[in-house]
Backbone as XML, in Angstrom:
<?xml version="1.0"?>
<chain id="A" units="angstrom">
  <residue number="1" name="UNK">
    <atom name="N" x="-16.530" y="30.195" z="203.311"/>
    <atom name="CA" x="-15.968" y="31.472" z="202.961"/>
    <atom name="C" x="-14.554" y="31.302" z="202.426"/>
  </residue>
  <residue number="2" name="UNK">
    <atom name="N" x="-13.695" y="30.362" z="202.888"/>
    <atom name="CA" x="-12.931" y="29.998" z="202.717"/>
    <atom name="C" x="-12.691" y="29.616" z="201.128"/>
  </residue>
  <residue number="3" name="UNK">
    <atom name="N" x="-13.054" y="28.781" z="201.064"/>
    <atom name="CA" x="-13.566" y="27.984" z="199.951"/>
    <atom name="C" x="-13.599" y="29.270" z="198.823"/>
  </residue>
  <residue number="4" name="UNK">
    <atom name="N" x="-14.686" y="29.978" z="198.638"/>
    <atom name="CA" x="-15.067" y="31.236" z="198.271"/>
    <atom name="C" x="-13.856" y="31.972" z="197.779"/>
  </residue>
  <residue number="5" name="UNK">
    <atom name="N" x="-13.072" y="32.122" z="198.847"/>
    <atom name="CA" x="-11.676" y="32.780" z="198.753"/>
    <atom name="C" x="-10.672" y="32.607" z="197.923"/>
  </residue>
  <residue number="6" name="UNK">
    <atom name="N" x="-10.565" y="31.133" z="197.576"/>
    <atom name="CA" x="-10.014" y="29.953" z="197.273"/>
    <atom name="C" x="-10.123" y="30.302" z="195.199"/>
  </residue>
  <residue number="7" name="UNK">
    <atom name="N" x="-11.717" y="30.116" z="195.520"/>
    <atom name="CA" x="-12.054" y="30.167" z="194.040"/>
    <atom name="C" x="-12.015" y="31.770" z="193.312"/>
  </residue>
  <residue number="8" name="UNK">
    <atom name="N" x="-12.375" y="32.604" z="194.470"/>
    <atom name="CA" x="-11.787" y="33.904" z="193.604"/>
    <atom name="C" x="-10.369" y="33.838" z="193.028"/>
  </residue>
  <residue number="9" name="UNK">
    <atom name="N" x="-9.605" y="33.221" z="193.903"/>
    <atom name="CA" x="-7.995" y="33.246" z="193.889"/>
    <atom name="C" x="-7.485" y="33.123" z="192.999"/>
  </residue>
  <residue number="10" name="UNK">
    <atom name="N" x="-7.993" y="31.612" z="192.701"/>
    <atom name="CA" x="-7.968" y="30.759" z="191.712"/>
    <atom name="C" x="-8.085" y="31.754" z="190.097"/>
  </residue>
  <residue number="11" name="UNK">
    <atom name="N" x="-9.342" y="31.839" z="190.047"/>
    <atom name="CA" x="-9.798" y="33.317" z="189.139"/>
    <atom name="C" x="-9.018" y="34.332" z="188.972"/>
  </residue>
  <residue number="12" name="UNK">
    <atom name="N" x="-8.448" y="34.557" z="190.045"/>
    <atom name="CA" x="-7.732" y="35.642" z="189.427"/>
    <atom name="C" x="-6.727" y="36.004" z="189.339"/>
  </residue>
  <residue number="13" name="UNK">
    <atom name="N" x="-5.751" y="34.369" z="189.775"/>
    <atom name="CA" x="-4.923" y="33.806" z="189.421"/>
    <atom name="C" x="-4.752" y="33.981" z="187.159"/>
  </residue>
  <residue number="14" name="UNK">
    <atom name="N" x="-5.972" y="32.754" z="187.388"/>
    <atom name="CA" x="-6.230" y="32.604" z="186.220"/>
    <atom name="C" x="-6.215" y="33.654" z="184.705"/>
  </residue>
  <residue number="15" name="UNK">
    <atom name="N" x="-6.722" y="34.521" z="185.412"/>
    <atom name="CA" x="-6.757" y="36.060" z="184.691"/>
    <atom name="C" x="-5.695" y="36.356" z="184.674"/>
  </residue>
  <residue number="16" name="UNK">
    <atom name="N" x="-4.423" y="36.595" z="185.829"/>
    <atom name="CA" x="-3.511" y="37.158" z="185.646"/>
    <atom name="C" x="-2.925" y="36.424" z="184.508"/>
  </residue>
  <residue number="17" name="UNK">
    <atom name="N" x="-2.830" y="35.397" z="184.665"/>
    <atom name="CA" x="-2.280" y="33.903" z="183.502"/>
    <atom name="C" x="-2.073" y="34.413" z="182.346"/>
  </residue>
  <residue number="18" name="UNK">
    <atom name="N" x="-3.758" y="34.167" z="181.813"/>
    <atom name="CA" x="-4.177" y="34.903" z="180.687"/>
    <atom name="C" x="-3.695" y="36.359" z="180.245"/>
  </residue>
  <residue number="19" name="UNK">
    <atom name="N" x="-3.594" y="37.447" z="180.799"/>
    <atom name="CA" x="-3.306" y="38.486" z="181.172"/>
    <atom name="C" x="-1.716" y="38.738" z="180.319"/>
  </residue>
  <residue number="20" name="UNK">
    <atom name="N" x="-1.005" y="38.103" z="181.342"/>
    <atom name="CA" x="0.139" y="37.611" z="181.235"/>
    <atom name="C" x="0.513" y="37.541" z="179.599"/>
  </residue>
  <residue number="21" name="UNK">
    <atom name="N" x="-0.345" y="36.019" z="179.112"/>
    <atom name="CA" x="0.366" y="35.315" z="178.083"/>
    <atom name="C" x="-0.128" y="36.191" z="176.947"/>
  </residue>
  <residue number="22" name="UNK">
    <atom name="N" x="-1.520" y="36.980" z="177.250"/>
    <atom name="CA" x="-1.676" y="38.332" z="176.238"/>
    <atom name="C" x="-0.607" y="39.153" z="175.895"/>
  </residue>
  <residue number="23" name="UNK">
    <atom name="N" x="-0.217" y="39.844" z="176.661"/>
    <atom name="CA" x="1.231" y="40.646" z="177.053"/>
    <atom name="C" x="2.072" y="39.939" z="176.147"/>
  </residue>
  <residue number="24" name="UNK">
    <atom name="N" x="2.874" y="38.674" z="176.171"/>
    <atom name="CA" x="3.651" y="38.184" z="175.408"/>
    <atom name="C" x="3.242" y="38.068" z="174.389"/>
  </residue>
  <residue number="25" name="UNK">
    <atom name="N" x="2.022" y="37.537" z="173.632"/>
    <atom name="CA" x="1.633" y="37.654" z="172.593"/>
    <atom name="C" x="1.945" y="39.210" z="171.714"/>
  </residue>
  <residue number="26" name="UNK">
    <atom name="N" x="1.162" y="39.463" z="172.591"/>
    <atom name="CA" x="1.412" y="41.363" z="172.418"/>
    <atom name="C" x="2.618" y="41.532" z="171.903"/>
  </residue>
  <residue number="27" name="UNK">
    <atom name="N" x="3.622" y="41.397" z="172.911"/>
    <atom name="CA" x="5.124" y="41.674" z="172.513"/>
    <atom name="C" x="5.637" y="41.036" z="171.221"/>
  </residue>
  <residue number="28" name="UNK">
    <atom name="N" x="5.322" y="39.805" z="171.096"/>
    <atom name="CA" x="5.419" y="39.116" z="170.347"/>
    <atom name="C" x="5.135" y="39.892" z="168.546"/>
  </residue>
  <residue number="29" name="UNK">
    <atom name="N" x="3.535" y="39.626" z="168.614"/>
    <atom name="CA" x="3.407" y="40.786" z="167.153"/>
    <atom name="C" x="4.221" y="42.050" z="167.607"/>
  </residue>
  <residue number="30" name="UNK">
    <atom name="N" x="4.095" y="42.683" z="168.235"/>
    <atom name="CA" x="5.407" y="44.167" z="167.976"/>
    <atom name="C" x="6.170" y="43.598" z="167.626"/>
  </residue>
  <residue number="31" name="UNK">
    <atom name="N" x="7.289" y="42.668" z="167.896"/>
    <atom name="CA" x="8.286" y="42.659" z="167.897"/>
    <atom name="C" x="8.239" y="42.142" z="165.852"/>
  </residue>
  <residue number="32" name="UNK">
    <atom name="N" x="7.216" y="41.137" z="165.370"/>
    <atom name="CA" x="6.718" y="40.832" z="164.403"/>
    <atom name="C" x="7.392" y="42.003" z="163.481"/>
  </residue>
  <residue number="33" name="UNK">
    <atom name="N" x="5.937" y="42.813" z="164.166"/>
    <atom name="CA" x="5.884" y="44.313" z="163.044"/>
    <atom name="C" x="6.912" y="45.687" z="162.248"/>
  </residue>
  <residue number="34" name="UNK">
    <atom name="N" x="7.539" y="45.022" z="164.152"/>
    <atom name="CA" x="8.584" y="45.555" z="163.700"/>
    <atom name="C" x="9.842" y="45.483" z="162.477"/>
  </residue>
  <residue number="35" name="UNK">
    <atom name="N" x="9.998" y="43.793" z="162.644"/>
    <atom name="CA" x="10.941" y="43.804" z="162.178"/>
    <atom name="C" x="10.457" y="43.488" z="160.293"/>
  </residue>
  <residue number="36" name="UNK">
    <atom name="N" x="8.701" y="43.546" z="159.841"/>
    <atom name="CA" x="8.694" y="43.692" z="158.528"/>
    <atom name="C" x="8.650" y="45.307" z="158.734"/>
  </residue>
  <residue number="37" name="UNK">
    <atom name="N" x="8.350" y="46.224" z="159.318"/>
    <atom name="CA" x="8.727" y="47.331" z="159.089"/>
    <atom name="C" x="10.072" y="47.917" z="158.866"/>
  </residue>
  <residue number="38" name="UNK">
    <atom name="N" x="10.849" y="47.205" z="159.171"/>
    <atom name="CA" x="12.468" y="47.295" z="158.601"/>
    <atom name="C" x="12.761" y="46.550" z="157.060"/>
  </residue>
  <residue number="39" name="UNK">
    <atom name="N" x="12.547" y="45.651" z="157.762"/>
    <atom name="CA" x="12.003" y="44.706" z="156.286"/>
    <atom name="C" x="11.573" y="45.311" z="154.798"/>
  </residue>
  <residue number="40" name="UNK">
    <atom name="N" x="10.462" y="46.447" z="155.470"/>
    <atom name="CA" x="9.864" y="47.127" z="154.535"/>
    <atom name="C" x="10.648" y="48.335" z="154.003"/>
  </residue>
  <residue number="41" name="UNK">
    <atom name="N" x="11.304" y="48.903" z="155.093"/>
    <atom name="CA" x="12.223" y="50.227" z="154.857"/>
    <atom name="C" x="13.372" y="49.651" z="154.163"/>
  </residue>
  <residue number="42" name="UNK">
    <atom name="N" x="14.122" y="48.385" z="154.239"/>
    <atom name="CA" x="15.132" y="47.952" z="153.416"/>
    <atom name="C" x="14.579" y="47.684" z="151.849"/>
  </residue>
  <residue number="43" name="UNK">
    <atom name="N" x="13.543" y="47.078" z="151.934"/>
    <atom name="CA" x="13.047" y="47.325" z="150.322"/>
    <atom name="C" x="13.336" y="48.366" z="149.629"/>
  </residue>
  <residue number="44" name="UNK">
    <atom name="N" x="12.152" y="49.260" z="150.624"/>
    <atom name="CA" x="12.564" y="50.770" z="150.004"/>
    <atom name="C" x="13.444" y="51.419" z="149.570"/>
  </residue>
  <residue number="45" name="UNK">
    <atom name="N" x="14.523" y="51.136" z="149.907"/>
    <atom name="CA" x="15.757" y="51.532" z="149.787"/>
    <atom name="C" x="16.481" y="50.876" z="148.868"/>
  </residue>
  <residue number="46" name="UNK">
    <atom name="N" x="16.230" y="49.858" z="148.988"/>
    <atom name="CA" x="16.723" y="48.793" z="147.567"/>
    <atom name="C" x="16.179" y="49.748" z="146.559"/>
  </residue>
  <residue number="47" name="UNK">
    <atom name="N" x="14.541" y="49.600" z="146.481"/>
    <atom name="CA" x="14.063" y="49.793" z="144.934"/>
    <atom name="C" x="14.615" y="51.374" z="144.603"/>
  </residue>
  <residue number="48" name="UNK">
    <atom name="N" x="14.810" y="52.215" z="145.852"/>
    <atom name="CA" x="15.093" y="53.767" z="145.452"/>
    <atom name="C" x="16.330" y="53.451" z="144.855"/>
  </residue>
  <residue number="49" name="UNK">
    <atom name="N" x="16.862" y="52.888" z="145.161"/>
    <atom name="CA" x="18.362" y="52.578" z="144.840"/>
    <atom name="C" x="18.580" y="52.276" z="143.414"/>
  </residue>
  <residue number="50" name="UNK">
    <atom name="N" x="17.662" y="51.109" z="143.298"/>
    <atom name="CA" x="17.584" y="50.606" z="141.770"/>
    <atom name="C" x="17.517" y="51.308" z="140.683"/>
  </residue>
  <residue number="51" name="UNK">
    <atom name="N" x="16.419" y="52.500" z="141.484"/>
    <atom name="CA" x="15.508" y="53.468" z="140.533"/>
    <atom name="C" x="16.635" y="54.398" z="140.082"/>
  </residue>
  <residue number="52" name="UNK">
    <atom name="N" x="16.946" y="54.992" z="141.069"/>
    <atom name="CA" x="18.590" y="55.958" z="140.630"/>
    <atom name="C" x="19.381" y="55.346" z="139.499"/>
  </residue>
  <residue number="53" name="UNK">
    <atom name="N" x="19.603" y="54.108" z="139.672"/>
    <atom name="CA" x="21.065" y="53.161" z="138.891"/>
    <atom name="C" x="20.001" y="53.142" z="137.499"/>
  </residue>
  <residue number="54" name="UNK">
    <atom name="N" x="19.074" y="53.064" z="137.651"/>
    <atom name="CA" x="18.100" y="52.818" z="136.269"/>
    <atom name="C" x="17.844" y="54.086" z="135.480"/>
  </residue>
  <residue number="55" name="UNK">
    <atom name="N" x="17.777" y="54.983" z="136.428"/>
    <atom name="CA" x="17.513" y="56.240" z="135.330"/>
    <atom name="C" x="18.912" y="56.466" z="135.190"/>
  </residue>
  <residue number="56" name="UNK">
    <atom name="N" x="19.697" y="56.685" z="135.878"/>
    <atom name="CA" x="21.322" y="56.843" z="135.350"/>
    <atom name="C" x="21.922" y="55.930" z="134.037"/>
  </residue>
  <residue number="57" name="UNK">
    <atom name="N" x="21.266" y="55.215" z="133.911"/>
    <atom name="CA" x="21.765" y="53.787" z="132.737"/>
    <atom name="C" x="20.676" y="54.371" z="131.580"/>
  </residue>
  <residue number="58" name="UNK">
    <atom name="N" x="19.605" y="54.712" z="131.524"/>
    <atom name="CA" x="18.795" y="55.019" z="131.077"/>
    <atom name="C" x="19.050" y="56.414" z="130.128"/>
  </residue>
  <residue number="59" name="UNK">
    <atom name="N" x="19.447" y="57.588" z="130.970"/>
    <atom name="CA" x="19.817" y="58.765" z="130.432"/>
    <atom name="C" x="21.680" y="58.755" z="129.798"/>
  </residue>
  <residue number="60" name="UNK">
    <atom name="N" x="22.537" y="57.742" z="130.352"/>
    <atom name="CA" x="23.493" y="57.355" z="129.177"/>
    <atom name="C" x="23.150" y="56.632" z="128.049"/>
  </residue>
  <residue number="61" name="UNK">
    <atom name="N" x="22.175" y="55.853" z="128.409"/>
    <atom name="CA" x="21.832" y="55.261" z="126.765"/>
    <atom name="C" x="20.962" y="56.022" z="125.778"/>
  </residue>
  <residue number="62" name="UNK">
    <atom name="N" x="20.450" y="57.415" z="126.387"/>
    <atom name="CA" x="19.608" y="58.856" z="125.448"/>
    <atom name="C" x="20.730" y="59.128" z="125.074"/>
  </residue>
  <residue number="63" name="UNK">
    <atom name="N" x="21.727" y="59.522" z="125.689"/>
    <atom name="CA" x="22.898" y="60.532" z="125.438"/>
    <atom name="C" x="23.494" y="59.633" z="124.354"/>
  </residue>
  <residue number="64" name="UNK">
    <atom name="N" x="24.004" y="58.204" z="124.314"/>
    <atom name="CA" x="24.519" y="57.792" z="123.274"/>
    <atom name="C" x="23.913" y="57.314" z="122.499"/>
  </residue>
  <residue number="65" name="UNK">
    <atom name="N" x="22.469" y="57.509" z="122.025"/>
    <atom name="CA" x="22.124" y="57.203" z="121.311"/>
    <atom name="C" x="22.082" y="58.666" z="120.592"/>
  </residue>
  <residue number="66" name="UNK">
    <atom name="N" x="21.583" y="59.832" z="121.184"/>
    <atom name="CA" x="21.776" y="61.349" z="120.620"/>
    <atom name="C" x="22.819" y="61.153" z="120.146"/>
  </residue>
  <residue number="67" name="UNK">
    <atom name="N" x="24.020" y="60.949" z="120.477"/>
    <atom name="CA" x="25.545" y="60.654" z="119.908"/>
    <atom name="C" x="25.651" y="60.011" z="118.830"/>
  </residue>
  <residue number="68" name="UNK">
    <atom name="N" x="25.392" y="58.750" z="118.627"/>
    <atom name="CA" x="25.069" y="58.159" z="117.412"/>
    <atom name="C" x="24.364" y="58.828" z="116.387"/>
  </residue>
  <residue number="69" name="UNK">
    <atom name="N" x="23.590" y="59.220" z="116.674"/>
    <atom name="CA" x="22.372" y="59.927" z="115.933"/>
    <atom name="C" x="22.507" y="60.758" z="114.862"/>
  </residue>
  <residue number="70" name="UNK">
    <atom name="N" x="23.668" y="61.742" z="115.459"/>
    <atom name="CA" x="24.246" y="62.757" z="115.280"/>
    <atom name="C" x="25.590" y="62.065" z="114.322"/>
  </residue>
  <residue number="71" name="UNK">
    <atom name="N" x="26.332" y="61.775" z="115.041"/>
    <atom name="CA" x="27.609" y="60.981" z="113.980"/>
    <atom name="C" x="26.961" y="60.784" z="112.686"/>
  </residue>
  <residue number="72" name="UNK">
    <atom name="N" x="25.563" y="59.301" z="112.995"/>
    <atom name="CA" x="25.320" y="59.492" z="111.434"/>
    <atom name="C" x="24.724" y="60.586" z="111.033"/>
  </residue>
  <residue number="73" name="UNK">
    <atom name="N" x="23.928" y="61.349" z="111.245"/>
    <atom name="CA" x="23.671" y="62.337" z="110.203"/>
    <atom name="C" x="24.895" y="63.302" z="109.688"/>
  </residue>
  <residue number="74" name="UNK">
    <atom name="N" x="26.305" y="63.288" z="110.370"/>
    <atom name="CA" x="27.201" y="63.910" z="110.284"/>
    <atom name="C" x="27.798" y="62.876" z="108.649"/>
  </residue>
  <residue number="75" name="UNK">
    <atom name="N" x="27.462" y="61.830" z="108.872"/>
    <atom name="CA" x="28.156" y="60.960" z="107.654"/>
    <atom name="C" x="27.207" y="60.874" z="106.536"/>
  </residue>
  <residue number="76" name="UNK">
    <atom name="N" x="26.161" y="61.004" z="107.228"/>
    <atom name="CA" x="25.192" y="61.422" z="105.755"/>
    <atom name="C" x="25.231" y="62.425" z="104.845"/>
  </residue>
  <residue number="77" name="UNK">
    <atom name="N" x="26.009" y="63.652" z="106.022"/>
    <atom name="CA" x="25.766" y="64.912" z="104.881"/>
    <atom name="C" x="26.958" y="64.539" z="104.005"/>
  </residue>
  <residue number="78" name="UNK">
    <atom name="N" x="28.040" y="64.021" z="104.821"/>
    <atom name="CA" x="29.728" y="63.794" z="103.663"/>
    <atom name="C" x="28.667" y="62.716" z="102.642"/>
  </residue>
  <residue number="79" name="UNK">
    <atom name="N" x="28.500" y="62.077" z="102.906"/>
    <atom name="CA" x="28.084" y="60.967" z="101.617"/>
    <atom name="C" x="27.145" y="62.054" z="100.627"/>
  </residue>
  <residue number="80" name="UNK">
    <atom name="N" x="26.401" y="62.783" z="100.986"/>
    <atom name="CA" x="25.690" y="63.576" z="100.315"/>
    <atom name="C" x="26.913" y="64.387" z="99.462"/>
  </residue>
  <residue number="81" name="UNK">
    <atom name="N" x="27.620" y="65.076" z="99.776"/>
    <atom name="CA" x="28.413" y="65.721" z="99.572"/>
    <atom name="C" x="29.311" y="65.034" z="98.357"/>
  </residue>
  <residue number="82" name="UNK">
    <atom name="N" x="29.953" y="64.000" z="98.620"/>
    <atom name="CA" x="30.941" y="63.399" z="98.089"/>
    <atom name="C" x="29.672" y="62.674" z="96.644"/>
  </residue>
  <residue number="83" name="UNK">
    <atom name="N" x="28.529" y="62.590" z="96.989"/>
    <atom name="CA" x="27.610" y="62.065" z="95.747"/>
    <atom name="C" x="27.191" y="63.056" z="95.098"/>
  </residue>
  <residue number="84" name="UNK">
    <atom name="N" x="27.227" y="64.099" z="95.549"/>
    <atom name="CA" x="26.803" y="65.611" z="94.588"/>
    <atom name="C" x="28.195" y="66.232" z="93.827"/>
  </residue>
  <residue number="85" name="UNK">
    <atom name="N" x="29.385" y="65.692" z="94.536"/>
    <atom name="CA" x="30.290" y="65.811" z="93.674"/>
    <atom name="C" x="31.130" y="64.958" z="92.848"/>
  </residue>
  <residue number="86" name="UNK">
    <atom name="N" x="30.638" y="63.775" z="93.212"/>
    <atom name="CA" x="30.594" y="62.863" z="91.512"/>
    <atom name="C" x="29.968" y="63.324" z="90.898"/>
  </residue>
  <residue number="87" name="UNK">
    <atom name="N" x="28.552" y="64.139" z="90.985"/>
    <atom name="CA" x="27.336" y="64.094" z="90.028"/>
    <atom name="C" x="28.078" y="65.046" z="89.041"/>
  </residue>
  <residue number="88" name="UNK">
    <atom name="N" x="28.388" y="66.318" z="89.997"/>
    <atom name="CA" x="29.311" y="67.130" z="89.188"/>
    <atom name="C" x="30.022" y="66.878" z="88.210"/>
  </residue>
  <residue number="89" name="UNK">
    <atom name="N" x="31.221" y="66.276" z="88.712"/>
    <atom name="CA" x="32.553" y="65.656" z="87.939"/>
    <atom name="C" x="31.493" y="65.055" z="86.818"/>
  </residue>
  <residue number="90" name="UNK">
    <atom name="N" x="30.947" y="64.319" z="87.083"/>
    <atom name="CA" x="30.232" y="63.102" z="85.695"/>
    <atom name="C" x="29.821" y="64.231" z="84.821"/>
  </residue>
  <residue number="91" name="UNK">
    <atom name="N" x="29.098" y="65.436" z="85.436"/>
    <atom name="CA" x="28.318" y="66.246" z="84.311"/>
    <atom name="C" x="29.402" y="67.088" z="83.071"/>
  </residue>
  <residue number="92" name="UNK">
    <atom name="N" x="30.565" y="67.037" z="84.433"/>
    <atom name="CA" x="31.751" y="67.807" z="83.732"/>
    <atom name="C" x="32.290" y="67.091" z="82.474"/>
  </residue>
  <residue number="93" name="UNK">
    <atom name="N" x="32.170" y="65.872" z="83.210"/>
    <atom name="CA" x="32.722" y="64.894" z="82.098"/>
    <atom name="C" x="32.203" y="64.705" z="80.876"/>
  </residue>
  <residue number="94" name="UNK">
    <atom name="N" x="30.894" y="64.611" z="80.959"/>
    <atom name="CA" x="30.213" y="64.594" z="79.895"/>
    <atom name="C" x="30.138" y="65.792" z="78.969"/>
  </residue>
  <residue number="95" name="UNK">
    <atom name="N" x="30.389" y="66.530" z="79.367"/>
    <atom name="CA" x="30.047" y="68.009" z="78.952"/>
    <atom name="C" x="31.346" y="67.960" z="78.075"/>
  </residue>
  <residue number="96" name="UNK">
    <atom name="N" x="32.554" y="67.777" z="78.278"/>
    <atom name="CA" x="33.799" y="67.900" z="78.017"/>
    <atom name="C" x="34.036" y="66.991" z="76.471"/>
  </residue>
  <residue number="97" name="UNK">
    <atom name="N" x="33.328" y="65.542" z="76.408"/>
    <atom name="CA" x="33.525" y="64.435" z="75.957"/>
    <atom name="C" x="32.409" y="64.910" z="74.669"/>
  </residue>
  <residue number="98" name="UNK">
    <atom name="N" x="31.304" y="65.527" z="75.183"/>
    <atom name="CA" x="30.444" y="65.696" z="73.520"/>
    <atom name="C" x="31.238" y="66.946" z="72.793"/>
  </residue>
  <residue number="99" name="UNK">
    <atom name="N" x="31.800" y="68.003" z="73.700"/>
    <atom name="CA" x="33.024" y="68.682" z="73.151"/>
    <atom name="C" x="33.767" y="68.824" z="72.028"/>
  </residue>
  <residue number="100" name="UNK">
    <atom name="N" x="34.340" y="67.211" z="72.633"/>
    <atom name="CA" x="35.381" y="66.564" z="71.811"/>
    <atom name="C" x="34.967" y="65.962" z="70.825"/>
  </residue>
  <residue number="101" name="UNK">
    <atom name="N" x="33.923" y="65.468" z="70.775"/>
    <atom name="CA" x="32.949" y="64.695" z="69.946"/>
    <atom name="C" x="32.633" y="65.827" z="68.483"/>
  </residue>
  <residue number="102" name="UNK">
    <atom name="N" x="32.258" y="67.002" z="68.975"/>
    <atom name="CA" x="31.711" y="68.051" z="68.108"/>
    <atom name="C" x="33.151" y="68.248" z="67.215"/>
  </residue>
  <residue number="103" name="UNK">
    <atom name="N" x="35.016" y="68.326" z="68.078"/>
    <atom name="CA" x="35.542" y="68.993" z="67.256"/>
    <atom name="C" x="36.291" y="67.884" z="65.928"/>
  </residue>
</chain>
């Protein structure tokens, strides 16, 4: 009986053991999970971060490119301008010169 006693003991000794080194294991992955779950939330935060600085860089380079855009078509119309009034002057000129030609 003794004996008997002995080997339950033993058993459930053994179990507790096991038991035991489960538990730490256990703790072990939590403690794991945890810390890529931070891991993971610092990403997050990186890439949100990024994402902000990217559309901010993104919508100054619309804006100056609208800016540009605009300048030149602002220099297109003077060049237009300043070439419609050579065209002028030249027509004047000519006009003036067969004139002179006739008197």
């Amino acid at each position: 009986m003794s004996s008997k006693m002995n080997i339950l003991q033993n058993k459930a000794d053994d179990i507790g053991n096991v038991a035991g080194l489960s538990l730490e294991k256990q703790k072990e992955v939590l403690k794991g999970q945890s810390e890529a779950l931070n891991g993971l939330q610092s990403l997050t935060q990186f890439q949100s971060k990024a994402l902000e600085e990217s559309r901010a860089v993104l919508q100054q380079l619309a804006n100056f490119g609208h800016e540009q855009q605009e300048e030149l078509l602002q220099r297109q119309e003077k060049l237009q301008q300043a070439h419609d009034h050579l065209v002028e002057n030249s027509k004047s000129m000519l006009a003036a010169q067969v004139e002179l030609q006739k008197t």
